[in-house]
C-alpha positions in Angstrom: 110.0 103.1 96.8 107.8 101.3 100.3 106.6 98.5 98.8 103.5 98.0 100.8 102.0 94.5 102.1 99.0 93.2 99.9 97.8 91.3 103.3 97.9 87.9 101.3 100.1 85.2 101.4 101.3 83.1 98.4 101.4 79.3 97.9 104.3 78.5 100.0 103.0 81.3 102.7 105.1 83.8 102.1 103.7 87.4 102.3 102.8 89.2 99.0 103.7 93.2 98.0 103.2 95.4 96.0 106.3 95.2 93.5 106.8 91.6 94.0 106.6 89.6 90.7 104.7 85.8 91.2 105.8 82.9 89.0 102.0 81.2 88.3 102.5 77.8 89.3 99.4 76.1 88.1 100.4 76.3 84.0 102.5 74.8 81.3 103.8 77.7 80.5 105.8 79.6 82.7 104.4 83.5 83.3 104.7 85.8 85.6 103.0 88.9 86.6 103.7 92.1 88.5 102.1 92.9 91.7 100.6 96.0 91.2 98.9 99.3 93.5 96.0 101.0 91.5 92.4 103.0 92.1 93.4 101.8 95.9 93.3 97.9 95.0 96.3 96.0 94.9 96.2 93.4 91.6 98.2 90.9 89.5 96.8 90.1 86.3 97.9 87.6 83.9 97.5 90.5 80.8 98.7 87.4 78.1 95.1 85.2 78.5 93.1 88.7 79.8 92.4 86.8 83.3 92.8 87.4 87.1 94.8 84.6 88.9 94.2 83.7 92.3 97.0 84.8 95.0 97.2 81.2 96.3 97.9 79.4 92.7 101.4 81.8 92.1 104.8 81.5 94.0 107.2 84.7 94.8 109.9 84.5 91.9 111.3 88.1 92.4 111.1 91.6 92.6 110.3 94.5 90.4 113.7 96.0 91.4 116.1 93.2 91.9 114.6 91.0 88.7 112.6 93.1 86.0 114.3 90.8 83.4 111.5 88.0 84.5 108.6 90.2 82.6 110.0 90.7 79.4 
């Protein structure tokens, strides 16, 4: 698996792909979502409250590979 660079930065300037999973910083709550490829946009999408976040309120907590355990 290439995971391939979204071209956007996160909050501490650290460079997005696809497969990363982003820790929103700007709730109570933590949640994290899943940096995804699809119809040829990458997306992250915060599926509990149905809304799009935006790349530069969420922090780089893991990886798809190395720490699916953060999603469940």
């Amino acid at each position: 698996l290439i995971q391939q660079f979204t071209g956007l930065l996160e909050k501490n300037k650290k460079e997005i792909y696809e497969g990363d999973i982003l820790k929103c910083v700007e709730r109570t709550i933590n949640q994290y979502v899943e940096v995804e490829f699809e119809n040829g946009c990458f997306l992250f999408e915060n599926r509990m409250f149905n809304e799009f976040i935006k790349y530069n309120d969420v922090e780089i907590a893991g990886n798809i590979i190395e720490t699916p355990e953060l999603l469940k």
